[in-house]
C-alpha positions in Angstrom: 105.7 103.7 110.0 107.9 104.1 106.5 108.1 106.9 104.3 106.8 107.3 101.1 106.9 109.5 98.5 103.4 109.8 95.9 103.8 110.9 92.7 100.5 111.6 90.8 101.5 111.2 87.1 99.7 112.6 84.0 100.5 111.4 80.0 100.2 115.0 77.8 100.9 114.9 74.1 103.8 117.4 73.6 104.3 119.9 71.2 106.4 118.1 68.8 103.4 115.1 68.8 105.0 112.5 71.4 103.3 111.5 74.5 105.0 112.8 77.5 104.7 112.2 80.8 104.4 115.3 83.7 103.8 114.9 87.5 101.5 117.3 88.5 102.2 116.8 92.7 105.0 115.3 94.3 104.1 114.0 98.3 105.8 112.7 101.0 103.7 110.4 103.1 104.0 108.7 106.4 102.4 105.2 106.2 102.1 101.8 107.4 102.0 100.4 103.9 102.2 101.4 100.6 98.5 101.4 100.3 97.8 103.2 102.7 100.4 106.1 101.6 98.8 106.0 98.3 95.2 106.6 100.0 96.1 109.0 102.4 98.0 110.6 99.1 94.9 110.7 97.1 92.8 112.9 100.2 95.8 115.2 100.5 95.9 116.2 96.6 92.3 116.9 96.3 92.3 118.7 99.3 95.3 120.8 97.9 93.5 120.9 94.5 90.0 121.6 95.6 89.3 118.5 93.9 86.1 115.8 94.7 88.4 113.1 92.5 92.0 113.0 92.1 92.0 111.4 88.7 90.3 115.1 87.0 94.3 115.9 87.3 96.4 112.8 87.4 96.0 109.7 85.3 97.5 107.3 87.6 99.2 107.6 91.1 103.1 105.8 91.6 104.4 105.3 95.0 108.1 104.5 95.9 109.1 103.8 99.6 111.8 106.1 100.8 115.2 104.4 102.4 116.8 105.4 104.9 120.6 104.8 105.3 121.1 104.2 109.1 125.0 104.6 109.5 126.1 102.3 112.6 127.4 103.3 115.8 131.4 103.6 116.3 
């Protein structure tokens, strides 16, 4: 299984009037694919939000695979 890491990202209009854009949950996720990461993701936030839908908080979800350096053997 790889690694993940879910960011669920929201676009806010800042104070000065430009569009900004704020992550409002940062996970890391074990997963066969990225898919599935972004899935499981999606359960996890609105459990931890007490949400019934994750987009009421995030406007779109972005997942990036986490590498791992393996160093070889001396």
């Amino acid at each position: 299984m790889a690694r993940y890491t879910v960011r669920f990202l929201k676009d806010i209009l800042g104070e000065n009037g430009r569009q900004a854009e704020i992550c409002q949950s940062l996970l890391e996720i074990e997963a066969a694919n990225s898919g599935d990461a972004a899935e499981l993701a999606k359960k996890k936030f609105c459990e931890k939000q007490r949400l019934k839908e994750w987009s009421l908080h995030a406007d779109r979800v972005h997942v990036a695979e986490n590498k791992v350096e393996t160093k070889a053997a001396s």
